[in-house]
C-alpha positions in Angstrom: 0.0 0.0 0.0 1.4 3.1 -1.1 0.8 6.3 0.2 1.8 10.2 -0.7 5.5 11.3 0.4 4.8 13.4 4.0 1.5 11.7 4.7 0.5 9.6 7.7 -0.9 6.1 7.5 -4.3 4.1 8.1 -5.9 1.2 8.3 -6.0 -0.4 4.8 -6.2 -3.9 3.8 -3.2 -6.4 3.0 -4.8 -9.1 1.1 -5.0 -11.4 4.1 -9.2 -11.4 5.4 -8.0 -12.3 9.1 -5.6 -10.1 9.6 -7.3 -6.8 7.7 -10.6 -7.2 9.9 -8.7 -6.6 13.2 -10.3 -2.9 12.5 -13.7 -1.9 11.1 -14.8 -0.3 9.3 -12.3 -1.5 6.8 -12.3 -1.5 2.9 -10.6 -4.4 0.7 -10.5 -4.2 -3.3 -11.5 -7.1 -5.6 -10.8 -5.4 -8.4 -10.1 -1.9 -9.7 -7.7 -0.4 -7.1 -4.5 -1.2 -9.4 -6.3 -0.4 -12.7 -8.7 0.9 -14.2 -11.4 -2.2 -14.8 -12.7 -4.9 -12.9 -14.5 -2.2 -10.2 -15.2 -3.8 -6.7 -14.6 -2.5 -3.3 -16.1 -4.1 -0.1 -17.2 -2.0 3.1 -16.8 -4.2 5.7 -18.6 -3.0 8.4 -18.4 -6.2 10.9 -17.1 -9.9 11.0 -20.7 -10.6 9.6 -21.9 -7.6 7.4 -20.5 -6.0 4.1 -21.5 -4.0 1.5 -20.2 -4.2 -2.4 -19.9 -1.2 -4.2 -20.1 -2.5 -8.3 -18.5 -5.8 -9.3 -17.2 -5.0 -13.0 -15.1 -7.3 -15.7 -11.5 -6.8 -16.2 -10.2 -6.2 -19.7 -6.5 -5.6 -20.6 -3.7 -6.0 -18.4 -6.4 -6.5 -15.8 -6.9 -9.9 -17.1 -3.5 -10.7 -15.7 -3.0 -13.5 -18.5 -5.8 -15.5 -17.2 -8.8 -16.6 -19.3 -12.0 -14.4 -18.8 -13.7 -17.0 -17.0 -11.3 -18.0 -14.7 -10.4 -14.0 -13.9 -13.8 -13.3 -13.4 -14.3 -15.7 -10.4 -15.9 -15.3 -7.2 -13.2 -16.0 -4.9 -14.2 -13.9 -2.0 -16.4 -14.0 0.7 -20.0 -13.3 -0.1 -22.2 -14.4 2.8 -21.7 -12.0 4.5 -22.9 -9.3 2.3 -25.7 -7.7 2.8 -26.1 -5.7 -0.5 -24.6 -4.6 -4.0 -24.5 -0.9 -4.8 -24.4 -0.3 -8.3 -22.4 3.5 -9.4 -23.5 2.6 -12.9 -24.0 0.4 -15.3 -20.8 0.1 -17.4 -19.3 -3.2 -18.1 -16.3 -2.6 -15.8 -18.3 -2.0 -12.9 -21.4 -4.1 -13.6 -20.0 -7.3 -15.5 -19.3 -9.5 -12.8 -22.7 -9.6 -12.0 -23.8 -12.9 -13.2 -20.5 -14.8 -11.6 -21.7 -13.3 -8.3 -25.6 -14.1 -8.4 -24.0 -18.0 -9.6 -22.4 -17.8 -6.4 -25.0 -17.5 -4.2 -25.7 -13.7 -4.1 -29.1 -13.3 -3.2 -29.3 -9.3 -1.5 -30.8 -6.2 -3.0 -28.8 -4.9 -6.0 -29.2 -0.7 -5.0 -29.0 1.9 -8.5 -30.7 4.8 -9.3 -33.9 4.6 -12.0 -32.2 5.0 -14.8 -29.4 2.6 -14.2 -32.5 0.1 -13.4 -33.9 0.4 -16.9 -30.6 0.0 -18.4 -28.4 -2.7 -16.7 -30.4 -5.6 -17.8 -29.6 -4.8 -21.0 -25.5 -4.6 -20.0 -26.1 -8.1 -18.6 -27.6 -9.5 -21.1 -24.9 -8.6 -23.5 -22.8 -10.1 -20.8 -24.8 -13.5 -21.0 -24.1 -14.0 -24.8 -20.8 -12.9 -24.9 -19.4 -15.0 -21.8 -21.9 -17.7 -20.7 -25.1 -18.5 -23.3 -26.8 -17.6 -25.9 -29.7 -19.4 -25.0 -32.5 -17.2 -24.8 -34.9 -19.4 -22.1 -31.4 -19.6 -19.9 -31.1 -15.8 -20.6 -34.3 -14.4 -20.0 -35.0 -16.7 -16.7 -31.4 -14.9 -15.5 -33.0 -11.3 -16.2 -35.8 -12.1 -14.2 -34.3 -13.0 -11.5 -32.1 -9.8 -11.6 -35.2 -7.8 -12.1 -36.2 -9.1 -8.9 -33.3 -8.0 -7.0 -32.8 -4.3 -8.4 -33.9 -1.8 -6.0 -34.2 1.1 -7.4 -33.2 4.4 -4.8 -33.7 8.3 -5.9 -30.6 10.1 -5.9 -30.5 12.1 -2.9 -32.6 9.9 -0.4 -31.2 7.8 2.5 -31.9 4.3 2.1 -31.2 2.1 5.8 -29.3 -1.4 5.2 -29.0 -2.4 8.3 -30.3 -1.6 11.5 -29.6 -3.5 14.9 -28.5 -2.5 18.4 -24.8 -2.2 17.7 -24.7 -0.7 14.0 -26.9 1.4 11.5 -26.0 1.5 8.3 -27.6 3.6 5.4 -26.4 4.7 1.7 -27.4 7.4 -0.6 -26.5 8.1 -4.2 -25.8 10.9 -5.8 -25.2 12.2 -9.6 -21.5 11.5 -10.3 -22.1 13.2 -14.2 -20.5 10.3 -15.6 -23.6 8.4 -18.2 -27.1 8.5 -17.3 -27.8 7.4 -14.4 -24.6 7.2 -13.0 -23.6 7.7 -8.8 -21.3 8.3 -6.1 -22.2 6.3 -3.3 -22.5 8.1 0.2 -22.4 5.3 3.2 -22.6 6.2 6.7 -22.0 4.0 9.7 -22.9 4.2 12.9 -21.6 2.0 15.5 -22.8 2.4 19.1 -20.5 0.8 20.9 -17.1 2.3 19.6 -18.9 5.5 19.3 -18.3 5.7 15.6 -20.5 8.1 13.1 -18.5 8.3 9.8 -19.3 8.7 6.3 -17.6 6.7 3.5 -17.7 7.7 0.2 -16.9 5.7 -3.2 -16.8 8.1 -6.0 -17.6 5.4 -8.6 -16.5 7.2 -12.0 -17.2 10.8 -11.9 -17.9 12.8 -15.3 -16.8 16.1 -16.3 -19.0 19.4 -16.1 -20.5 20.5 -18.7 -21.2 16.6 -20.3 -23.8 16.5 -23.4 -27.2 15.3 -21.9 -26.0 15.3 -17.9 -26.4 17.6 -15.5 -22.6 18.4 -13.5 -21.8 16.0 -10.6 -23.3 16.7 -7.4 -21.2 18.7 -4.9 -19.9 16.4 -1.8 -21.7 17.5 1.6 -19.1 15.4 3.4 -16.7 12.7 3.7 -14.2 11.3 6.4 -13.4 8.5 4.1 -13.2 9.0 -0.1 -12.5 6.3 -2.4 -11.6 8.7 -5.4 -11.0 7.1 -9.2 -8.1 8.4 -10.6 -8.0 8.0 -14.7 -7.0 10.9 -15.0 -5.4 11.8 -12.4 -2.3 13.6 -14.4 -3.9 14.9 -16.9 -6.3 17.8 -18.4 -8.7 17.4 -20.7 -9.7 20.1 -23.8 -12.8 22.5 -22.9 -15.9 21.4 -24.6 -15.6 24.4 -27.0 -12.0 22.9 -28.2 -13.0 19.4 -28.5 -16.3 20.0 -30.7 -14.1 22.4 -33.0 -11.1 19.1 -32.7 -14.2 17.0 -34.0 -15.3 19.3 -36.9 -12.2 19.4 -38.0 -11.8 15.5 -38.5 -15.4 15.1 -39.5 -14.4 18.1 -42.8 -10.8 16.4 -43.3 -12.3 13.2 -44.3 -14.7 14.3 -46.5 -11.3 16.3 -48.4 -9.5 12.9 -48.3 -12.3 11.1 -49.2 -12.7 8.7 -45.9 -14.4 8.3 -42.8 -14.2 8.4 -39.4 -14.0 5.5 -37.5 -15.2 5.8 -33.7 -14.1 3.2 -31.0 -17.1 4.0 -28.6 -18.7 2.4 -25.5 -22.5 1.2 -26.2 -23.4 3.3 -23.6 -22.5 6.7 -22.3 -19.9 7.7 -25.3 -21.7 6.7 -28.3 -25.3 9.2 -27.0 -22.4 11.9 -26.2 -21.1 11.6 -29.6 -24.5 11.9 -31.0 -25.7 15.0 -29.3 -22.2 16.7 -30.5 -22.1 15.6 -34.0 -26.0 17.0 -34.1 -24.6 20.1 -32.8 -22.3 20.1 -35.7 -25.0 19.6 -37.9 -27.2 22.1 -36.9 -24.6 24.8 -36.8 -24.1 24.8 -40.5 -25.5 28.1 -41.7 -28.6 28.5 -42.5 -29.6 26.9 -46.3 -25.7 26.0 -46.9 -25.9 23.4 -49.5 -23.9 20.4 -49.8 -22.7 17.0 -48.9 -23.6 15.7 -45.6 -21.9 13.2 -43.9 -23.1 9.8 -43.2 -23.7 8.8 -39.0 -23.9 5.3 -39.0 -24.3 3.6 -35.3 -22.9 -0.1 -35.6 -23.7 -1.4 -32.8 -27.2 -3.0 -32.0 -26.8 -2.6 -28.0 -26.0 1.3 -28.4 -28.9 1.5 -30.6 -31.3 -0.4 -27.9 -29.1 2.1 -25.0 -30.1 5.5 -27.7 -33.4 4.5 -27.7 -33.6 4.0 -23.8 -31.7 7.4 -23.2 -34.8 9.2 -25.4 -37.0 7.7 -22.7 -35.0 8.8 -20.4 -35.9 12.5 -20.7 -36.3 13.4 -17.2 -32.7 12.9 -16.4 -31.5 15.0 -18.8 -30.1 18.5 -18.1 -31.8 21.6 -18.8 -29.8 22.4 -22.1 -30.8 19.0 -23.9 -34.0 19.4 -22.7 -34.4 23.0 -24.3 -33.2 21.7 -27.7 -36.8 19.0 -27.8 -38.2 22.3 -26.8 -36.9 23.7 -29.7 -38.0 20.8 -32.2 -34.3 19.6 -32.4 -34.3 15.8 -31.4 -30.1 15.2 -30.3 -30.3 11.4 -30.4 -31.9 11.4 -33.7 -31.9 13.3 -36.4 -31.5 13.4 -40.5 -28.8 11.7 -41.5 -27.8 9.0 -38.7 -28.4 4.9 -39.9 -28.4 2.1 -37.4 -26.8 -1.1 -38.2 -28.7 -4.2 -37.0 -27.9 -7.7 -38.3 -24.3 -8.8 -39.2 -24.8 -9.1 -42.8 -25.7 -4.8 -42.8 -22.8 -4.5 -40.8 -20.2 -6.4 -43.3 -21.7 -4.6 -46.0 -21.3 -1.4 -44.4 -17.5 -2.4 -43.9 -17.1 -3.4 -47.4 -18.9 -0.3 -48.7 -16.4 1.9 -46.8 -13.4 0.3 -47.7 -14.2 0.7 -51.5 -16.0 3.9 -52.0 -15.4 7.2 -51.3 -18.1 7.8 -48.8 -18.1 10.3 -46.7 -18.9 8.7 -42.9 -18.8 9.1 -39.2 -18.8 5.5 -37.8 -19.6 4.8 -33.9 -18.8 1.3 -33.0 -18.2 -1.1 -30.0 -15.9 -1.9 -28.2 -14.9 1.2 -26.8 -11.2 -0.2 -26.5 -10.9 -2.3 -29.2 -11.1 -5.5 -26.9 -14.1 -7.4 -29.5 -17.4 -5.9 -31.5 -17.4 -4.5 -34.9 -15.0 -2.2 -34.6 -12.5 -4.7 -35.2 -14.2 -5.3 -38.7 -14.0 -1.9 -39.7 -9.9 -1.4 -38.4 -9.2 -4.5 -40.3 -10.2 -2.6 -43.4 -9.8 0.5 -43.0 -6.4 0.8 -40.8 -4.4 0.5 -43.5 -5.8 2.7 -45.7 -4.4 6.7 -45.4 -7.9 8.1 -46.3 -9.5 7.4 -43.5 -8.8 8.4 -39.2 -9.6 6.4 -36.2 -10.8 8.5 -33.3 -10.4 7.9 -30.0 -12.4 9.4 -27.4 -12.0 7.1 -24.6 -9.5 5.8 -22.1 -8.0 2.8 -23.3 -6.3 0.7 -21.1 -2.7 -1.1 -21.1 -2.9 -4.2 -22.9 -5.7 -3.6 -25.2 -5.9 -3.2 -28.9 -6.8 0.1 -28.5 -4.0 1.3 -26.3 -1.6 0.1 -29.0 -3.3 1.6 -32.4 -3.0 5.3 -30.0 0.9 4.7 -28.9 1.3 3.3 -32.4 3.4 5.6 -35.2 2.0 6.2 -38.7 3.6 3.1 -40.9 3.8 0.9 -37.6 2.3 -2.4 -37.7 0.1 -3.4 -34.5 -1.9 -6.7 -34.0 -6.1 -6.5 -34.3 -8.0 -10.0 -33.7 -4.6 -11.9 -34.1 -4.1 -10.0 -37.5 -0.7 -8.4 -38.1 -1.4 -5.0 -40.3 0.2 -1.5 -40.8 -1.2 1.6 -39.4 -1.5 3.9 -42.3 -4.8 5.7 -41.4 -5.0 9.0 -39.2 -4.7 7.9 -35.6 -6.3 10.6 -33.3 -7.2 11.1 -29.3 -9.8 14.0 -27.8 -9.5 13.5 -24.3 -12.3 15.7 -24.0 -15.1 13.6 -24.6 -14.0 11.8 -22.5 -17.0 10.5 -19.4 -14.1 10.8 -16.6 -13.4 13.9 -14.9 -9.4 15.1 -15.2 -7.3 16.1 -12.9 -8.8 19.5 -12.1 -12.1 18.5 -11.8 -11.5 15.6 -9.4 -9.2 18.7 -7.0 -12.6 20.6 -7.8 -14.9 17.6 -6.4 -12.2 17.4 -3.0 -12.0 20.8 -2.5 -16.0 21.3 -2.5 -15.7 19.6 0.8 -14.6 22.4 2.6 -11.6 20.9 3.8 -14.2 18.3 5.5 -12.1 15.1 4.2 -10.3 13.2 6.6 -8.9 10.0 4.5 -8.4 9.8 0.6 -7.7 6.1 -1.1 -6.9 6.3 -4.6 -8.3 3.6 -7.4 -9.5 3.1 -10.4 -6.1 4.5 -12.0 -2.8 2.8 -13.5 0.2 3.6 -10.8 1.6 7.2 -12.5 -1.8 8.4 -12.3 -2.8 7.4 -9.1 0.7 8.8 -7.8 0.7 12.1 -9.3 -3.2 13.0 -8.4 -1.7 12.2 -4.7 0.8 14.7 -5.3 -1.6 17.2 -6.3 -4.1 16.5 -4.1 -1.7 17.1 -1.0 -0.4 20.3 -2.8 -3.6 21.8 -2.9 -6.2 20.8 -0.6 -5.7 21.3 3.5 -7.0 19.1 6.5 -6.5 16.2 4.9 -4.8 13.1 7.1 -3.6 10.8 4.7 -3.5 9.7 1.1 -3.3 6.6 0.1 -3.5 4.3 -3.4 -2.4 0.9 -4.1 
């Protein structure tokens, strides 16, 4: 356990059960404290009575050379917990979901509405990919799911325990990061050491100003943060900058007679992308004539996660909501084709690579780790007319980590394919869903200085280390700082 230069220590866990729970409260990691997948961090409040906060896949280096399925294992304790909160629904903090109800999870899974409506369909994409694609076996998992999601407001205390020794009740509140999406406030009372304290698991927190979400909620108070960390060394462009970054590509591929190819996660990213390229659209002066591109979304899960996020409405901030006021519809408008079967889709790939069509393709998986995308970079990474956008993180050992690092005329390895990188390789860190390193000082230093203990996850070891350094540098009163 590492911890800031000139900062004092605290109870953290070792690895060893036994020996950590000598003190409680006490938080242990199963996943997502050294990197940045495979979310899952236990509260453990007593011998006999835990809380998990999201239980996600790990991708990448995450994987640690092991298969999926035998990574993805339940190999911790789960008797003794008494609930699963949910920060949102991405496959990273969600994915584990069907390994832990296999075995023997049977407690309330917590989430706000919107997250509700959308993680069955996360989980079912799950099913297919990694257990069955047995649609009785499916559907009979997604009820039982459906059962177990407890839906909670964001703002309103919810008790999970409440006996003579300890009370224990959680509250979520908008973390800005997709729809739906929550920090997780936890506070614990314990009578007989005279404890009251608040523990707080940031969960991934978004950016202000986000298409479609209002800015994270201000923390009222925390003597214990769990803080992600992406980016903690790094800033990202201004909204302004990154929609003119975006026009820019969109207008050099039509000149060079290409597209542009969009790594994107189904959810979140892709209804981002959407509401900007709209915006793009709209802004073109009045009766200017011309060729318009064409907005294809390949990806039959983001097109079932748009159509969700138009029903979503009320979660919306007041900006998208003005535009339906307006008659503009963001998530769909003239111009934007959904792919649906795999046939459409390998047409679509072939149709790309051997015309000059003017496109702006969204696909999964957001870090080239499987989905279509890898059918369209098989084609079209060779080929100089064309640029591959990134707009997400993408994590060490991914496919996706190496096309970014990789140098015009390289040769990098897609789906066990050697081929050369000859098309325009591109990053705008501003759309990206996590907030940077200002706006996670921003979300510590809303406190008031009333943040005792900081833990650091969700961030690879450079990150975590210099957002300690800054952290310390720039906000007072706090004890210690800590990261794996």
């Amino acid at each position: 356990m590492r911890q800031a230069a000139g900062v004092g220590a605290w109870h953290l866990d070792s690895g060893n059960k036994e020996q950590d729970l000598l003190e409680y409260p006490s938080i242990i990691h199963h996943g997502g404290a050294e990197g940045v997948t495979g979310s899952c961090h236990r509260l453990q409040i007593s011998p006999d009575h835990a809380i998990l906060i999201d239980c996600g896949l790990f991708q990448g280096e995450d994987l640690k050379g092991q298969s999926s399925f035998e990574r993805h294992q339940i190999e911790f304790p789960i008797d003794d917990v008494i609930a699963l909160v949910v920060t949102h629904v991405h496959i990273d903090h969600i994915g584990r979901l069907p390994y832990l109800m296999a075995a023997g999870f049977k407690g309330p899974i917590i989430c706000t509405p919107p997250s509700a409506r959308l993680l069955p369909l996360v989980i079912e994409d799950a099913l297919k990919i990694g257990f069955t694609r047995d649609r009785r076996l499916i559907e009979r998992f997604l009820d039982t799911v459906e059962i177990h999601l407890d839906p909670s407001p964001y703002g309103a205390w919810k008790s999970l325990l409440n006996e003579e020794r300890h009370k224990v009740k959680v509250r979520l509140q908008n973390a800005g990061h997709i729809l739906g999406s929550a920090y997780v406030e936890i506070d614990v009372e314990d009578e007989r050491a005279s404890l009251d304290n608040r523990y707080v698991f940031s969960g991934d927190l978004g950016p202000p100003d986000t298409p479609l979400l209002p800015d994270p909620t201000p923390l009222e108070r925390a003597d214990v943060l769990v803080l992600e960390s992406t980016y903690g060394d790094r800033r990202h462009e201004g909204r302004r900058t990154r929609r003119a970054q975006l026009k820019e590509m969109i207008y050099r591929a039509q000149r060079e007679g290409g597209s542009v190819v969009i790594p994107a996660f189904s959810i979140g990213r892709t209804q981002e992308l959407l509401y900007e390229i709209e915006t793009l659209l709209h802004e073109r002066k009045e009766g200017e004539k011309g060729e318009r591109p064409l907005i294809i979304v390949d990806s039959p899960l983001a097109a079932r996660f748009t159509e969700v996020y138009r029903d979503l409405k009320p979660w919306w901030d007041s900006e998208a909501k003005a535009r339906l006021d307006d008659g503009r519809h963001p998530l769909s408008f003239d111009g934007l084709v959904t792919v649906d079967s795999h046939d459409d889709h390998l047409d679509m790939v072939e149709h790309l690579a051997t015309t000059n069509t003017w496109a702006i393709v969204i696909a999964a998986s957001g870090m080239v780790t499987g989905g279509r995308i890898v059918n369209y970079l098989k084609r079209l990474l060779p080929d100089p007319r064309h640029t591959v956008l990134f707009v997400g993180y993408q994590a060490e050992g991914t496919a996706g980590r190496q096309i970014q690092r990789a140098k015009r005329g390289a040769e990098v390895v897609v789906d066990g394919e050697r081929m050369a990188v000859n098309a325009h390789v591109k990053s705008i860190s501003g759309f990206s869903a996590h907030a940077d390193q200002y706006d996670l000082l921003r979300f510590v230093i809303d406190l008031g200085g009333k943040v005792k203990k900081v833990r650091l996850v969700h961030g690879e070891e450079a990150s975590q280390r210099e957002l300690a350094r800054y952290l310390q540098r720039n906000v007072e009163r706090i004890e210690d700082i800590t990261f794996v």
